[in-house]
N, C-alpha and C positions, 0 to 999 in steps of 0.2 A: 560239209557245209561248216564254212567255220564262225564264231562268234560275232562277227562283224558283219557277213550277212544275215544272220540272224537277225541281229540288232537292227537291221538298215527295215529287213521286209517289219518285221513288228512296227518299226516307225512307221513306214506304207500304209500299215492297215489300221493307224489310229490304237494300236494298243500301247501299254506305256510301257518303260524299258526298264527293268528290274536287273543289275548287272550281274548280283547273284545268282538269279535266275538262269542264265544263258547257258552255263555248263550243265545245267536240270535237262536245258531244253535240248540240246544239244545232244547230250546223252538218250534222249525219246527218239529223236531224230535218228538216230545210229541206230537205235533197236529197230526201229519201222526198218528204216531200208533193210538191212540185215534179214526182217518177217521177210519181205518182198520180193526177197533172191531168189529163193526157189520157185517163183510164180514166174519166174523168163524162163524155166525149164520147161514148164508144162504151163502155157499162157493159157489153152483153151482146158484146162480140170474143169471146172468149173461145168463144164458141157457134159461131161461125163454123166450116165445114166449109175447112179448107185446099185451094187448087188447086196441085197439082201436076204438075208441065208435066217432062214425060222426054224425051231428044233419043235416037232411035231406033237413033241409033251408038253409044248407051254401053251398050243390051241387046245387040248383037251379042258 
């Protein structure tokens, strides 16, 4: 996404347009998607039952 959609959607939504700001925003934007990659591998984790493994000294 580059600076200029940025700019256009913030205008859309009524927030105000800070020009220094965009390369901030822009930069968050790349991190998120970037998080988000690995969740097209495995869409349904999330569904996954966790295993959880107890060491029998620490219920004592």
């Amino acid at each position: 996404m580059g600076e200029f959609l940025i700019k256009n959607n913030l205008q859309a939504q009524g927030f105000p347009v800070i020009e220094s700001d965009l390369v901030f925003i822009k930069d968050i934007l790349l991190t998120v998607q970037k998080a988000e990659q690995p969740l097209a591998n495995a869409p349904y984790l999330n569904m996954e039952v966790p295993i959880t493994v107890v060491d029998k000294e620490l219920l004592k």
